[in-house]
C-alpha positions as CSV (number, residue, x, y, z in Angstrom):
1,X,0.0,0.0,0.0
2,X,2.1,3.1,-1.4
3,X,0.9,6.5,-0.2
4,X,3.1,8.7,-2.0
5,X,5.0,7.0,-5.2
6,X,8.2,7.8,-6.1
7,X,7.6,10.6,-8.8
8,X,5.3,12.7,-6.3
9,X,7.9,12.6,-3.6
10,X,10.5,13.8,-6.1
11,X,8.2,16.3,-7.1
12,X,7.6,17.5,-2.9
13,X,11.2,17.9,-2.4
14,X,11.8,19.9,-5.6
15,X,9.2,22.2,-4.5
16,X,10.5,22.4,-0.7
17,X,14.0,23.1,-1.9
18,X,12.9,25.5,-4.1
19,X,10.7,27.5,-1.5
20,X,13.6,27.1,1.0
21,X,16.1,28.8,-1.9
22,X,13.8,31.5,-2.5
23,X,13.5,32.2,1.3
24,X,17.4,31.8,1.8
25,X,17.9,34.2,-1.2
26,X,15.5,37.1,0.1
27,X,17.6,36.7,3.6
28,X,20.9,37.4,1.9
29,X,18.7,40.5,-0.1
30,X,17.5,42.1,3.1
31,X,20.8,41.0,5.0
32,X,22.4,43.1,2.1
33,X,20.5,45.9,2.0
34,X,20.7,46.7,5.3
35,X,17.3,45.1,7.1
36,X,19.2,42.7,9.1
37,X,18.0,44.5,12.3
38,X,15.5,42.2,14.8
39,X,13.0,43.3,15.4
40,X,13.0,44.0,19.6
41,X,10.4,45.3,22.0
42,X,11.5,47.8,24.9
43,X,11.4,45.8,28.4
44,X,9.7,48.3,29.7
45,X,5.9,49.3,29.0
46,X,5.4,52.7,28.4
47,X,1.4,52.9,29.3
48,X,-0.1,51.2,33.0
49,X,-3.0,51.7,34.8
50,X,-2.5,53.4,38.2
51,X,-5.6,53.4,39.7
52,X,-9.5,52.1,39.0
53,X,-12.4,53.2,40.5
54,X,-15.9,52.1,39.3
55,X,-18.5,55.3,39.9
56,X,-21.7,53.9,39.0
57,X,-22.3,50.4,36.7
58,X,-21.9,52.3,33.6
59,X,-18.8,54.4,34.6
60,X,-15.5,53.9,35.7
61,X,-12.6,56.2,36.7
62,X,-9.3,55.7,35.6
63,X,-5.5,57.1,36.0
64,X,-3.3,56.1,33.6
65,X,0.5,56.7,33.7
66,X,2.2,57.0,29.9
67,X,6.3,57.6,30.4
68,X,6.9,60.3,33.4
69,X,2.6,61.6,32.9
70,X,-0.6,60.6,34.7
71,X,-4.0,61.4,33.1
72,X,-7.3,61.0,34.6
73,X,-10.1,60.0,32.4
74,X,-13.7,58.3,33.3
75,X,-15.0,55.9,30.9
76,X,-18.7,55.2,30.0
77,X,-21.3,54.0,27.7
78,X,-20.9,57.6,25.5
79,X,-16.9,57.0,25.7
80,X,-14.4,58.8,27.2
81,X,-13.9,62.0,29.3
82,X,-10.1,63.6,29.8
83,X,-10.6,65.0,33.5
84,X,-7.2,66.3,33.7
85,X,-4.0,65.7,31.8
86,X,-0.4,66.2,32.7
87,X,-0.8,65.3,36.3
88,X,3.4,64.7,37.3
89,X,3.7,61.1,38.8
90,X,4.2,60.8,42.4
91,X,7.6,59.1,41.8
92,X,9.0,61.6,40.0
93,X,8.3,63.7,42.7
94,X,10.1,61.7,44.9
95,X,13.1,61.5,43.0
96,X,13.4,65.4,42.2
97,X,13.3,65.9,46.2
């Protein structure tokens, strides 16, 4: 009981070298012209959430903290409202004192 005969393997491993070359080939293009940089993530997330505070069912407070900011914004079934923007993190102040 033969699955595969012997001309459709040939024919599998012509066609699996031949996508293999063409993949080696565009690495050594890229690699040449200068996109041989990984691709890499920072450590460090640049956005958290501080602080939530449900107000009602429908809304919810939150302070977020992007890089050295904090903004407070309260979320609902209409969207989003900015409160206030700008607010300077607590740790910052600690480490300017």
């Amino acid at each position: 009981m033969n699955l595969i005969d012997l001309p459709q393997l040939i024919k599998f491993a012509g066609a699996l070298l031949f996508v293999l070359t063409l993949m080696g080939g565009l690495a050594l293009l890229l690699k040449r012209f200068g996109h041989n940089h990984p691709v890499t993530l920072p450590n460090r997330r640049r956005l958290k959430i501080v602080e939530s505070l449900p107000l009602d069912p429908r809304r919810r407070l939150l302070l977020l903290r992007r890089d050295d900011r904090e903004h407070l914004v309260i979320l609902g079934p209409s969207g989003e409202t900015l409160i206030e923007s700008g607010i300077e993190s607590p740790q910052d102040a600690k480490n300017e004192q």
